[in-house]
VMD Tcl script that draws the C-alpha trace (Angstrom):
set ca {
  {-29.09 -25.58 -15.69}
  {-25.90 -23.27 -16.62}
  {-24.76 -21.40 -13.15}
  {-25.03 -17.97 -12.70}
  {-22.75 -15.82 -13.74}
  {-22.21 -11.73 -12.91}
  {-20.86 -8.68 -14.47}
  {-18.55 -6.75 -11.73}
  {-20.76 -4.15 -11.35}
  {-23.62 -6.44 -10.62}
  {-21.13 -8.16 -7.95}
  {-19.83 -4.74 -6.78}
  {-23.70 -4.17 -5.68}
  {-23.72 -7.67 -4.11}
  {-20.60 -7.44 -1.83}
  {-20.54 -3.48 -1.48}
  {-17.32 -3.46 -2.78}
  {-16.44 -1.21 -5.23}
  {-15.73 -1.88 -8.72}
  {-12.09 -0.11 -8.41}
  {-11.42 -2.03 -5.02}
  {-12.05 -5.43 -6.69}
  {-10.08 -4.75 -9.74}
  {-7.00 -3.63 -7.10}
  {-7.47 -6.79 -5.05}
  {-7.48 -9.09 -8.42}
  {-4.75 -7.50 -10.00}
  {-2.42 -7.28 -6.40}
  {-3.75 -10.42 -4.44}
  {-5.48 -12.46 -7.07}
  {-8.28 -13.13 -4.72}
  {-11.01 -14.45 -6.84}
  {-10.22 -15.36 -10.64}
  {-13.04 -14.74 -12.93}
  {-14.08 -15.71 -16.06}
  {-14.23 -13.41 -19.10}
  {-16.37 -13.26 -22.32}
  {-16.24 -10.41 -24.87}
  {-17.49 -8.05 -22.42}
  {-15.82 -8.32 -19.62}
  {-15.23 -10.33 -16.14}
  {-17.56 -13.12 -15.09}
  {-18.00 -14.15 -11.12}
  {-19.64 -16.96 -9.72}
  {-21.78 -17.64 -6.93}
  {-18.52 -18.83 -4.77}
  {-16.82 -15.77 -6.55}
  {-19.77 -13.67 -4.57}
  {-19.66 -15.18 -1.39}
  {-15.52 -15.12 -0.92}
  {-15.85 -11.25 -1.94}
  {-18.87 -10.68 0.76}
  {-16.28 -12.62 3.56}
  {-13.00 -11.02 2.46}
  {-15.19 -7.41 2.46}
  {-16.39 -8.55 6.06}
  {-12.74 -9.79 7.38}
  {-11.30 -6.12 6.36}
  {-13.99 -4.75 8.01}
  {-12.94 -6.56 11.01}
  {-9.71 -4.94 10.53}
  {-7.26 -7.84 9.04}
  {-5.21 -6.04 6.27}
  {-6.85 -7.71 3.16}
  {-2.83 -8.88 2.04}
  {-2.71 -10.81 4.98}
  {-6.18 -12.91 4.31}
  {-6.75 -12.97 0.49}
  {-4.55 -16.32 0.18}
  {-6.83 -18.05 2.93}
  {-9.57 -20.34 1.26}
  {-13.17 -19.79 1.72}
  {-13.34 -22.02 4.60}
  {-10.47 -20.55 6.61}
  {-12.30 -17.25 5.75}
  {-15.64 -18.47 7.20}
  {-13.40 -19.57 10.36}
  {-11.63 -16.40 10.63}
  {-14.63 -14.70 10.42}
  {-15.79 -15.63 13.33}
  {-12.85 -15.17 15.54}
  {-12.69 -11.05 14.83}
  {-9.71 -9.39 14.39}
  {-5.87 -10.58 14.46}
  {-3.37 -8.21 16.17}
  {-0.45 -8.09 14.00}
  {2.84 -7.98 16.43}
  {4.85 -5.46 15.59}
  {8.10 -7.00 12.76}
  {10.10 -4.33 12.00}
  {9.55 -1.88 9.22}
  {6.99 -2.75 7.03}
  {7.29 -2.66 3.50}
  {6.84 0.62 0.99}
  {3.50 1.83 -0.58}
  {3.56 0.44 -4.36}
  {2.91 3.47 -5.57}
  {4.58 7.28 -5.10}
  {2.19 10.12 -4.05}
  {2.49 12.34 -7.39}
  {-1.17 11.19 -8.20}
  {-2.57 12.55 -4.56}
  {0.07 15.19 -4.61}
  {-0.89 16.69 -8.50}
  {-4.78 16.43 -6.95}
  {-3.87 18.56 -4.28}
  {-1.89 21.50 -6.13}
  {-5.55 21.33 -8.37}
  {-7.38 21.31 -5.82}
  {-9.45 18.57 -6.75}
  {-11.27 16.63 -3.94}
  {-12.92 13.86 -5.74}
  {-9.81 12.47 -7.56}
  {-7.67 13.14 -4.01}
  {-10.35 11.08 -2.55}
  {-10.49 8.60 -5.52}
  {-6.59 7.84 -4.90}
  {-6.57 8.10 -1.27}
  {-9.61 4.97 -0.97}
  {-7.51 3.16 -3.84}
  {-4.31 3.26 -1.50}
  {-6.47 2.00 1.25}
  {-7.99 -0.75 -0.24}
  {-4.67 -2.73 -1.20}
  {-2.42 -1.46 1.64}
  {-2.34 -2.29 5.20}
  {-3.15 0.16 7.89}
  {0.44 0.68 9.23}
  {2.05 1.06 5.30}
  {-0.55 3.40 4.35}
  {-0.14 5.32 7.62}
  {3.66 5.33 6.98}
  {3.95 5.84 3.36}
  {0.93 7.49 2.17}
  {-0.31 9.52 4.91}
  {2.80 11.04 6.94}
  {4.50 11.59 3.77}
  {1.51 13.13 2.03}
  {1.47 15.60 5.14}
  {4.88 16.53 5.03}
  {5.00 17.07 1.55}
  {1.86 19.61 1.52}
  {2.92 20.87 4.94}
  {6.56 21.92 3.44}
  {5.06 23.32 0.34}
  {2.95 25.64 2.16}
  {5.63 26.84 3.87}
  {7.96 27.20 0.99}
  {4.74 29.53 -0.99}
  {4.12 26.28 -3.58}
  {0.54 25.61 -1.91}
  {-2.22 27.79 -0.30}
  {-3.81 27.55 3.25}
  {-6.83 26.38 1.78}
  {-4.55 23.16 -0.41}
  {-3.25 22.40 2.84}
  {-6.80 22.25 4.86}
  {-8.05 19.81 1.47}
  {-5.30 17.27 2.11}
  {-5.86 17.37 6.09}
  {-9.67 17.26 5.75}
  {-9.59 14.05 3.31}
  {-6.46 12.15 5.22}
  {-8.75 13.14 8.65}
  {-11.60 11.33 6.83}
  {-10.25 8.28 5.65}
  {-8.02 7.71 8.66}
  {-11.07 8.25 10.85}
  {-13.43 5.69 8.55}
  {-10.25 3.01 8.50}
  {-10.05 3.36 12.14}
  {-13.48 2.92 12.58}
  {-13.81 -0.55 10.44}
  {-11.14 -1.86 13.08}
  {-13.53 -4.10 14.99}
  {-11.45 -5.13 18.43}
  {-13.43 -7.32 21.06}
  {-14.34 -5.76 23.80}
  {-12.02 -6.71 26.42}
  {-9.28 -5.82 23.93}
  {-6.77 -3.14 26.14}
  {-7.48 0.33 25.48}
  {-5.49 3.69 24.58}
  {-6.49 7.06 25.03}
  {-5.30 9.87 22.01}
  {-5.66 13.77 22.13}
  {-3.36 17.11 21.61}
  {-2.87 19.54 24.19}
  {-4.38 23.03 24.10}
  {-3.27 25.32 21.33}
  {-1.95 22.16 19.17}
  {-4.03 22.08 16.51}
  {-1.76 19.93 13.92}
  {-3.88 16.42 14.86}
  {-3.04 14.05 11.55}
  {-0.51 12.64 13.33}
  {-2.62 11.77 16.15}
  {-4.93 10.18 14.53}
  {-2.48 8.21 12.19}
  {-0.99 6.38 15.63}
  {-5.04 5.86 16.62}
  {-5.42 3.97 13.41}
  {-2.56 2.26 14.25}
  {-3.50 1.40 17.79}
  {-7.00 -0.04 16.16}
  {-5.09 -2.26 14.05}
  {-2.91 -3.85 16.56}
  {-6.02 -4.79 18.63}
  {-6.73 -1.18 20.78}
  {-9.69 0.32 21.57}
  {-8.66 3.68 20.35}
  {-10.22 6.20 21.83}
  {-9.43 9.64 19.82}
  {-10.53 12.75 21.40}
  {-9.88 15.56 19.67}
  {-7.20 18.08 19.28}
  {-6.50 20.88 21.88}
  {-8.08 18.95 25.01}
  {-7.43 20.68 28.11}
  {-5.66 18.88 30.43}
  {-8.48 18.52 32.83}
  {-10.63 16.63 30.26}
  {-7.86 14.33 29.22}
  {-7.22 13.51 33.09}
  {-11.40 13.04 33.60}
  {-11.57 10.85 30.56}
  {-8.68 8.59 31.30}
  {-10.20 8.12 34.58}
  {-13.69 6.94 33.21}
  {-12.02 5.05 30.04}
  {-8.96 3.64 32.22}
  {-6.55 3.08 29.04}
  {-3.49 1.79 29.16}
  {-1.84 4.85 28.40}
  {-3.02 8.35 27.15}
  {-1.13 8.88 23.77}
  {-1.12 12.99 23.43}
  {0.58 14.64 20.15}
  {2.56 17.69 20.01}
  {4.58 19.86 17.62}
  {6.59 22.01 20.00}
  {6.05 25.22 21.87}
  {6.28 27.46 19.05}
  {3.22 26.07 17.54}
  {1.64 25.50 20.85}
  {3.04 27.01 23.91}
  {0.03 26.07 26.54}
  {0.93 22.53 25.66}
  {4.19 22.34 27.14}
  {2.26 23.00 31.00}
  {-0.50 21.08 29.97}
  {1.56 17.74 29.16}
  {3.23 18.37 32.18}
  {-0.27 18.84 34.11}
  {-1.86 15.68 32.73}
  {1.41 13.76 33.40}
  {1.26 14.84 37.12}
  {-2.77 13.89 37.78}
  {-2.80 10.50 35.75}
  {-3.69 7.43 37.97}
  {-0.30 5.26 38.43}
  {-1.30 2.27 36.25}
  {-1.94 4.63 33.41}
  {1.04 5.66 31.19}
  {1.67 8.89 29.53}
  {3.27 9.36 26.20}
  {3.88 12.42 24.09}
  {4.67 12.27 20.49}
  {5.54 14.34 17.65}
  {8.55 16.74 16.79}
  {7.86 18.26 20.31}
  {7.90 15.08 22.32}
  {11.70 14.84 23.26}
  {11.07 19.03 24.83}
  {7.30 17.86 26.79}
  {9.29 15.68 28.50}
  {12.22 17.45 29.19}
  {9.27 19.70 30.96}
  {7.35 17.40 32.21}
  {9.76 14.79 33.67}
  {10.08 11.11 34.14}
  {6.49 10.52 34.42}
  {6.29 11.25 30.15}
  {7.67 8.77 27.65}
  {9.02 10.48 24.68}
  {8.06 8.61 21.33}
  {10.67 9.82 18.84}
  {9.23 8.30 15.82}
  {6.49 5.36 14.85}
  {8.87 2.59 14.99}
  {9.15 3.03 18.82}
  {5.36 3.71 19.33}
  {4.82 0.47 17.58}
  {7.55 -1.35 19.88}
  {5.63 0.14 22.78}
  {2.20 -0.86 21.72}
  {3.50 -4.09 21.05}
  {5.16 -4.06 25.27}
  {1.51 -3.32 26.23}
  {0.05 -6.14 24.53}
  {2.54 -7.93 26.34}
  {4.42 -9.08 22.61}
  {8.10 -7.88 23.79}
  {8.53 -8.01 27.79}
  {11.99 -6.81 27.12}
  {10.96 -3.24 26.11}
  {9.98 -2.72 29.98}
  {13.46 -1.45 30.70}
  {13.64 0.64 27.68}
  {10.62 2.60 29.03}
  {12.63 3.53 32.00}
  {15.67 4.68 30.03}
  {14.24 6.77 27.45}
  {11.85 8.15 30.47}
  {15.49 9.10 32.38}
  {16.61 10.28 29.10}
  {13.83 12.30 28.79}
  {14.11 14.14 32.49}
}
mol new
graphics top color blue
foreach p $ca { graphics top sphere $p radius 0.5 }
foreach p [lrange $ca 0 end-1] q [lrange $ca 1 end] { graphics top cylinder $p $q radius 0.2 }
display resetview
């Protein structure tokens, strides 16, 4: 009897992987290799079922660059273990791809192809490159062109809505074990810029958090309450600066000052070095995603030696 054999569209239904995302994982990671007749790919049964585990490993949250060169057996293994940390190993390597695609979609205002690009990014990038070179820059980009007259409030809002979405999906497909340490991300009142938040909560997911993202604009009173009932290792809060958000500046400080001891607090964002300077020692200023990185890494207890570097940059800070 001749062995089955499926179109990709028939095999896109089977995994629940789309036919775009398969094509990108061929062509980048050569993951499966299937044959082809006059009209097109051709995947076996084993084709199938090392789709439906890679699909289920990403899902897990292992970046799919990291797993496609396992074989099916190490797959099935893995699989069963959950997610894998990745320790933090300097900067990681550029986006293959510039942003004039998702930029272009943006200046015509056209969602679907924005979103298109954005999930194609996704699906062949890790979590920490696409939060570095797709997403921040994106922002920036949009957020500069606004303010030079190039893009409309309404542009801006599009890119922010779909980056908020797929971070917030991505972040959610991070499975972490339970028992996994947690972290604990909000803005301050008045600080409604929250993309950057959220891009260090995806990143906190895939280094093995529990990321627990609040919201922006959280008085300080409900960040101090939560803490208390989600005891994190530290509450990550994100802010631009008193000129964007001038409550924020005595709300920092406030949250800072009613923490429990074992739980650390850390401010990021272009107004992290000045909610420090405010709310003293107690805050550790995180200048830039390299060092929140390093620090997540300290917590998981990867790099002992940035304990003394917390104290400095906490002096620093004061």
């Amino acid at each position: 009897m001749k062995p089955l054999r499926y179109p990709i569209r028939a095999v896109s239904k089977l995994t629940g992987i789309s036919v775009d995302t398969l094509r990108a994982w061929e062509r980048r990671y050569a993951v499966v290799e299937p044959e082809r007749d006059e009209r097109g790919r051709l995947y076996s049964e084993a084709d199938v079922e090392r789709l439906k585990l890679l699909r289920q490993l990403v899902e897990q949250g292992h970046a799919i660059g990291r797993v496609a060169g396992l074989t099916s057996d190490e797959l099935r293994a893995l699989s069963t273990r959950g997610p894998d940390p990745v320790p933090y190993d300097g900067p990681p390597v550029a986006a293959p791809s510039d942003l004039s695609a998702l930029v272009a979609a943006v200046e015509r205002f056209d969602a679907p192809a924005l979103r298109r690009e954005l999930t194609r990014l996704a699906a062949i990038l890790p979590s920490r490159t696409l939060a570095r070179e797709v997403a921040l820059p994106l922002l920036q980009q949009v957020g500069e062109g606004w303010h030079e007259g190039r893009y409309t409030v309404a542009q801006e809002h599009l890119a922010t809505a779909e980056l908020r979405s797929l971070i917030g999906a991505l972040a959610r497909l991070h499975a972490v074990p339970e028992g996994a340490p947690r972290l604990m991300l909000a803005t301050p009142p008045g600080e409604q810029h929250e993309l950057g938040t959220l891009v260090a909560a995806l990143v906190a997911s895939g280094s093995g958090f529990q990321a627990f993202y609040l919201g922006p604009g959280l008085p300080a009173a409900e960040v101090v309450g939560a803490a208390r009932r989600v005891a994190p290792r530290a509450v990550v809060l994100g802010y631009t600066g008193a000129e964007s958000a001038p409550e924020g500046l005595a709300a920092v400080a406030e949250v800072a000052r009613a923490l429990p001891p074992q739980i650390e607090c850390w401010v990021g964002g272009a107004g992290a070095a000045e909610a420090a300077r405010a709310a003293g020692e107690r805050v550790l200023a995180i200048p830039d995603l390299d060092g929140y990185e390093r620090h997540l890494a300290r917590l998981l207890g990867r790099d002992p030696g940035l304990v003394p570097v917390l104290r400095v940059e906490a002096a620093a800070a004061h």
